[in-house]
C-alpha positions in Angstrom: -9.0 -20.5 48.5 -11.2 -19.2 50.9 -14.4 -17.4 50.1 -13.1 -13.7 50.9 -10.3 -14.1 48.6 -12.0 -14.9 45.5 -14.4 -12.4 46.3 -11.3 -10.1 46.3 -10.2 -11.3 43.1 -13.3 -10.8 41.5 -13.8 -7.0 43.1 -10.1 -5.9 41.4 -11.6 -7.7 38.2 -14.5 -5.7 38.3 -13.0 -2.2 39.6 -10.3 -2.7 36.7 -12.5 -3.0 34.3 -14.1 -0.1 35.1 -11.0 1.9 35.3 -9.9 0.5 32.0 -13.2 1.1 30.3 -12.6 5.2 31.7 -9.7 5.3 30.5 -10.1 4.0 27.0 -13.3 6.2 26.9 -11.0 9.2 28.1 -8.6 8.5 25.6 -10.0 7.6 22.4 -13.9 9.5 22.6 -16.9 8.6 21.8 -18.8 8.2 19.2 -19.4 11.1 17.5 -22.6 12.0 16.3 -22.2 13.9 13.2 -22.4 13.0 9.8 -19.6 12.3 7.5 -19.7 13.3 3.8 -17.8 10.7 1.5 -16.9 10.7 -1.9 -19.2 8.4 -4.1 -18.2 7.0 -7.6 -19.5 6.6 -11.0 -21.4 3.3 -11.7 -19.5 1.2 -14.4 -21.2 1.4 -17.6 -20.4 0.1 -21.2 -19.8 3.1 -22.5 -16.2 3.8 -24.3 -15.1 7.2 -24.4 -13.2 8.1 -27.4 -9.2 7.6 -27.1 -7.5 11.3 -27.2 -6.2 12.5 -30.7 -3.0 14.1 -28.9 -1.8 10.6 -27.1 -3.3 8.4 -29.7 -2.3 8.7 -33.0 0.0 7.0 -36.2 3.5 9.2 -35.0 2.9 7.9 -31.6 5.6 5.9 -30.0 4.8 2.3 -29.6 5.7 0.7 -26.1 5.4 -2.8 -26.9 8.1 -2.6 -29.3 11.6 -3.6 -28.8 14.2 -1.1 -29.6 17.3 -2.4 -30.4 20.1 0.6 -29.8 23.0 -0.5 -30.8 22.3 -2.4 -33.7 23.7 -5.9 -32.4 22.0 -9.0 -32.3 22.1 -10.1 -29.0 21.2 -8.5 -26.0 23.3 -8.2 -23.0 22.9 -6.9 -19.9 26.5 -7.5 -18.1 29.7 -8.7 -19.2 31.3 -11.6 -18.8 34.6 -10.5 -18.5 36.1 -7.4 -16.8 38.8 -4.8 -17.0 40.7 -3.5 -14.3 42.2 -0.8 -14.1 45.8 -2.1 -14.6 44.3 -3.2 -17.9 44.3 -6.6 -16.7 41.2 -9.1 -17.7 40.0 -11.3 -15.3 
């Protein structure tokens, strides 16, 4: 390569990363110079609040126990034989 063309190279380097850096600046802003107001939380302390009386109490509904419905032993989810409509079993 001779000296003119890598000076050429490195001239389009440099024009298109001005252009680019335009562009992107055009495009996406600056940075803006205002403050921004955030949401803070509560700091974790060992304080327990007392359970509500309306959700929590002895007529309550238990989720961790298992209902049984129709009064079988075991518990299926699918059958292992079919009907058709025919009436045929398969």
């Amino acid at each position: 390569m001779k000296r003119t063309d890598l000076a050429m190279i490195v001239l389009i380097a440099a024009v298109s990363v001005g252009v680019a850096y335009f562009v992107a600046h055009s495009l996406l802003g600056g940075m803006t110079q205002t403050g921004v107001k955030v949401k803070t939380i509560d700091p974790i302390t060992s304080v327990v609040e007392t359970p509500n009386k309306a959700i929590f109490n002895s007529n309550a509904i238990n989720p961790s126990v298992e209902v049984n419905i129709n009064q079988s032993d075991t518990t299926t989810t699918t059958s292992s034989t079919t009907t058709d409509t025919t009436g045929s079993t398969r």
